[in-house]
C-alpha positions, 0 to 999 in steps of 0.5 A, spaced: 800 874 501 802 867 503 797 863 500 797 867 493 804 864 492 803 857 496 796 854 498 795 851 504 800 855 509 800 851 516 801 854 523 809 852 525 810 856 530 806 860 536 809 862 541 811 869 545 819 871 547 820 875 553 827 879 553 829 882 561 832 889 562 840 887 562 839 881 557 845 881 553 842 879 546 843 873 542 848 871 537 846 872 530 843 866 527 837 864 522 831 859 525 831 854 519 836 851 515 837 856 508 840 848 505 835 844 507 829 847 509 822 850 505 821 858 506 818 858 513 815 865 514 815 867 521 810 874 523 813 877 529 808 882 533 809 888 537 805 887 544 808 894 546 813 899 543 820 897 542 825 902 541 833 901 540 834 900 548 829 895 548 833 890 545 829 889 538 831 885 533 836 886 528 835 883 521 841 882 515 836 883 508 837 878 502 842 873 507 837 868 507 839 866 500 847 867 501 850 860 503 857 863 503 853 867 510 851 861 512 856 858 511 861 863 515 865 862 510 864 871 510 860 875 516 855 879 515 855 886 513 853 890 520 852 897 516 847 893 511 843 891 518 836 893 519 833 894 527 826 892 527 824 898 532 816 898 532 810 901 535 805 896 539 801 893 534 807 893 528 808 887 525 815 885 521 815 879 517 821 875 516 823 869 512 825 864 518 833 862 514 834 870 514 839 872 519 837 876 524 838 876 533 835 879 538 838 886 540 842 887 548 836 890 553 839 896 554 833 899 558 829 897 565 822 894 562 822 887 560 820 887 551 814 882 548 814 880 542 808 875 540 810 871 534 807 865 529 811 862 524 808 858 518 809 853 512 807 850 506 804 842 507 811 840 507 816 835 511 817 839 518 823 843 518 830 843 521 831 848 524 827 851 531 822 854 528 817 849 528 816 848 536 808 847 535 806 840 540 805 834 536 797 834 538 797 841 534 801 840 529 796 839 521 791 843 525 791 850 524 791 852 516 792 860 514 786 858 508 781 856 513 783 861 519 776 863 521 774 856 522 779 856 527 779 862 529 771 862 531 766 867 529 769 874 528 765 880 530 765 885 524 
C-alpha cells in the first residue's frame, strides 16, 4: 500500500513500548509536526490482546490534517476517539502527525506493543518519530524487505 503512493519508503522507526500496571497514560500528542513534516506512517503490533483496561492507545481520526488542533487553538472531540483495542497479532496503522495517546493501564499486566514507523526518502523528520541509530538510518528500504529480511520460508 505505501509503495503504491510513494516509492522507496524507508525504516524511521523500530522499536517496542511497554506500559506497566497503574501507568496513568500519556498526553495527547502527534509524533512528527503536522506543518513541517512528510507523512510518516507508523505500523503498530499487538504482541498480546489489549483490551480497554490495558491502556490501548487512543486515536482522533482526520487531526493529522487539522492545524487549529495542533495549534490548540481547539481540543479534540473525545466522542469522535477511536481505542485501539486489538487482539495479539492485530496491527493499526496510523499517520504519525495524527493525535492520539496511550491510554491509562488500569489492569495488573504490563501491555507491549511492537512498532515501526516509515517515510518517503526525504529529510528526516522533526518530530519523535525517527529514533533509528545513525548507522541504521538509509538501510532498510520497504521495496527491498526481502533483502534484508534474509530468506523467507514459503
Amino acid at each position: 500500500l505505501l509503495e503504491s503512493r510513494k516509492p522507496s519508503w524507508q525504516l524511521a522507526e523500530l522499536a517496542a513500548m511497554c506500559t506497566f500496571p497503574g501507568d496513568p497514560g500519556q498526553p495527547v500528542h502527534a509524533d512528527t509536526s503536522h506543518i513541517y513534516d512528510e507523512q510518516v506512517v507508523t505500523i503498530f503490533v499487538a504482541l498480546h490482546d489489549i483490551d480497554i483496561t490495558r491502556g490501548p492507545t487512543k486515536m482522533y481520526p482526520g487531526s493529522h490534517v487539522d492545524g487549529e488542533l495542533h495549534m490548540g487553538y481547539r481540543k479534540p472531540d473525545e466522542d469522535a476517539a477511536v481505542y485501539c483495542t486489538m487482539r495479539k497479532g492485530d496491527c493499526a496503522v496510523m499517520d504519525s502527525r495524527l493525535l492520539h495517546c496511550g491510554t491509562a493501564n488500569r489492569s495488573g499486566l504490563h501491555r507491549f506493543l511492537f512498532y515501526s514507523s516509515w517515510r518517503p526518502p526525504v529529510r528526516r523528520p522533526r518530530g519523535s518519530t525517527n529514533t533509528i541509530l545513525g548507522r541504521y538510518e538509509d538501510k532498510f528500504y520497504l521495496n527491498k524487505w526481502q533483502e534484508w529480511a534474509g530468506e523467507v520460508d514459503d
